[in-house]
C-alpha positions as CSV (number, residue, x, y, z in Angstrom):
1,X,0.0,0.0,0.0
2,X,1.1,3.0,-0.9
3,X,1.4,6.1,1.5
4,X,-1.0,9.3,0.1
5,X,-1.0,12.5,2.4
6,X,-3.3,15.0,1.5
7,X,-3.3,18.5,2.6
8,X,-6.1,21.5,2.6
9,X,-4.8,24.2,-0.2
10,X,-7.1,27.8,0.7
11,X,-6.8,30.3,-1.7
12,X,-6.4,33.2,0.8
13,X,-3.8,35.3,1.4
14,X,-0.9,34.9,5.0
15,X,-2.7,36.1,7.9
16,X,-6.0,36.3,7.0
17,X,-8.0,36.1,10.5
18,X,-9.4,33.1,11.4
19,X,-7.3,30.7,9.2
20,X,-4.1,29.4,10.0
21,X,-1.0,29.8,8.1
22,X,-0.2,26.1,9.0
23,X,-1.6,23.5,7.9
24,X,-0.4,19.9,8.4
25,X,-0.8,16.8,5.9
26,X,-2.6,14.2,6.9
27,X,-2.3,10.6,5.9
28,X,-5.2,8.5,3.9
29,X,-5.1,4.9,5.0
30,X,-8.2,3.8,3.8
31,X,-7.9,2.0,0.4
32,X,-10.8,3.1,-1.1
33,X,-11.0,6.7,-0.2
34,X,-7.2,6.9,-1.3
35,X,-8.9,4.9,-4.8
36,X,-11.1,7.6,-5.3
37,X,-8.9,10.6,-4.4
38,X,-6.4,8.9,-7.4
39,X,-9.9,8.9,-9.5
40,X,-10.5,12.4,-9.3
41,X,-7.3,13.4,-9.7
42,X,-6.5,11.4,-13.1
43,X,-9.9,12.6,-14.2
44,X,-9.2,16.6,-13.3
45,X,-5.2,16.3,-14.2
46,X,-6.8,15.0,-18.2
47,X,-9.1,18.0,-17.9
48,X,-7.5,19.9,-21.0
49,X,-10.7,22.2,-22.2
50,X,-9.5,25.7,-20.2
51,X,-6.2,24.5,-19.8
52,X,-3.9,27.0,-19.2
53,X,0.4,26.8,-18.0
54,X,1.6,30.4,-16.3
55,X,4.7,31.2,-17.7
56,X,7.8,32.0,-15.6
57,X,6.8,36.5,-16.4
58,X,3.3,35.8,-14.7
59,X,1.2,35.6,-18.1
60,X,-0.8,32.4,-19.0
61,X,-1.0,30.6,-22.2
62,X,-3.6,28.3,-23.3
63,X,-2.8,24.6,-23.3
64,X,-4.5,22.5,-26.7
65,X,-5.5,18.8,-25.7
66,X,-3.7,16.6,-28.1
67,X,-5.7,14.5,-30.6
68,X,-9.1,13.7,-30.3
69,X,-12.1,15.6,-28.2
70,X,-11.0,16.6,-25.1
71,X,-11.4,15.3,-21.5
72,X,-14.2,17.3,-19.7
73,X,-13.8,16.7,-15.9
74,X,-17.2,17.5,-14.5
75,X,-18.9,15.5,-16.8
76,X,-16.7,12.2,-16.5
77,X,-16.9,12.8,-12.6
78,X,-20.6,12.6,-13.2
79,X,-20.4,9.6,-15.2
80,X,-17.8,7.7,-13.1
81,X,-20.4,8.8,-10.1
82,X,-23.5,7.1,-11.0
83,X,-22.0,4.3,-13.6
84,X,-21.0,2.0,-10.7
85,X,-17.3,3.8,-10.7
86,X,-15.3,3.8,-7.5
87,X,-17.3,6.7,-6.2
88,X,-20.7,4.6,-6.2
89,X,-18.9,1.6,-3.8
90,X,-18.7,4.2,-1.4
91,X,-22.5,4.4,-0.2
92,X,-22.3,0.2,0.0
């Protein structure tokens, strides 16, 4: 079994009141909540249709998917929710 820690990201700035600056990692040791954590991620990381990579000035350029149609991630978390995928074994 492979160790995955996960860790809150907030999108605030330092100091704001009421949230720390710290925040720890935390280990997942269940198999199948660290199965679906991979899920999403594979599914959001071949997300390509507003793709953008920030260059090294600050500026963004748009990223093209490669090939055929791209990967939409809100729809194929949809689909891999109610066709059976590893998010359905969850309310078992």
């Amino acid at each position: 079994m492979k160790l995955l820690l996960v860790r809150h990201a907030a999108a605030v700035p330092r100091g704001t009141p009421g949230i720390p600056d710290e925040e720890r990692p935390f280990p997942v040791l269940d198999p199948l909540l660290q199965a679906q954590i991979r899920e999403i991620l594979d599914i959001q990381l071949a997300d390509m249709v507003k793709a953008r990579r920030i260059l090294p000035d600050g500026r963004s350029m748009r990223i093209r998917a490669d090939g055929g149609s791209a990967s939409r991630s809100q729809e194929r978390l949809y689909e891999a929710n109610g066709a059976g995928g590893v998010f359905a074994q969850s309310s078992r």
